[in-house]
N, C-alpha and C positions, 0 to 999 in steps of 0.2 A: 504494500500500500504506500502510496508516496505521502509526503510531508504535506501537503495540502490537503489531501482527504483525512488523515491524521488531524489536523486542526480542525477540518471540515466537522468530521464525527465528536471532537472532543466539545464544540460550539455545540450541536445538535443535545447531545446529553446533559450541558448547561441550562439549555432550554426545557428540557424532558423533565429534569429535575425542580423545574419550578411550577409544574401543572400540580394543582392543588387536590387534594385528593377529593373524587365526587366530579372530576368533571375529566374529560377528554378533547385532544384534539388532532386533526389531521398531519399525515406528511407534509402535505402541500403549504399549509399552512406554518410549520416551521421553516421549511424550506423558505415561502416569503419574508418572512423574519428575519432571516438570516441574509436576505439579500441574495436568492438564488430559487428567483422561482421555480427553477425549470429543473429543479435537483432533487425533487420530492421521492425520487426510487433511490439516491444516495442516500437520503434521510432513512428510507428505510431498511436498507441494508446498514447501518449507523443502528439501527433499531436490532436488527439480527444477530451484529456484534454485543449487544449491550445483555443479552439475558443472562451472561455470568456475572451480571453488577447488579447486585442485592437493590445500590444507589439510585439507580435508574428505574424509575418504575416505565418501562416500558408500551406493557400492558393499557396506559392510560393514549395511546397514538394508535389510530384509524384510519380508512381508508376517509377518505373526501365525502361517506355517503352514511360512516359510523359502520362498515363494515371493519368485521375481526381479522382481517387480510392477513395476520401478522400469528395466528392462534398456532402455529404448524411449528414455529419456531421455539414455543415453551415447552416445560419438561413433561408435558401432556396436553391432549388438542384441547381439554377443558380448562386449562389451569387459565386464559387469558379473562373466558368469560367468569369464572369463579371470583378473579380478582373484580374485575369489575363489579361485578353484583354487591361484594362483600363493602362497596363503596357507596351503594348503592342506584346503582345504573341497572336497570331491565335490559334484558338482554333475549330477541327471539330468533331467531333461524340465525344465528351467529351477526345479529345488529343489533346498535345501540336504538331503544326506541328514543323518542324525542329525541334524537341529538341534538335538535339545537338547543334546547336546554341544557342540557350539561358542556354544549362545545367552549372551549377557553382557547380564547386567538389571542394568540403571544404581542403582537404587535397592538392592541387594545390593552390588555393588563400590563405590559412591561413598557409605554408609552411612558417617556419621562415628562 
């Protein structure tokens, strides 16, 4: 991995780690944060990387639509929605209902 995607990832988990617990938000949506909109599949292999880090709640980053896109990558296909739920998010055919109630756009909440 080069030194950029290395920085890339380690910004992406800065971000991840500030989604508050009870809500969720997209690749795409860090990715714009971040100044790279069009990087939202880096963001998630950044996301793929991260399930050995206790620190990173991963689990809490969707696809664009509150889809679990990402559930194949934990130590069991249900552990993603289990986490969720236990935060309280519904969760049915592997989606978040309401999403836009619980979504958290980095670039609204970290808005100085």
């Amino acid at each position: 991995m080069s030194e950029k995607n290395k920085d890339f990832f380690k910004d992406v988990y800065a971000v991840v780690r500030l989604i508050p617990e009870g809500k969720a938000t997209s690749y795409g949506e860090i990715a714009r944060y971040l100044g790279s909109p069009r990087s939202s599949r880096m963001v998630g292999w950044a996301m793929n990387a991260a399930h050995s880090m206790p620190d990173v709640p991963a689990h809490r980053v969707v696809n664009r639509n509150g889809l679990l896109t990402g559930k194949m990558h934990f130590s069991n296909p249900n552990k993603m929605q289990e986490l969720l739920e236990n935060e309280g998010m519904v969760i049915k055919n592997d989606q978040i209902q309401n999403f836009k109630d619980v979504y958290w756009n980095p670039s609204e909440a970290l808005a100085l």
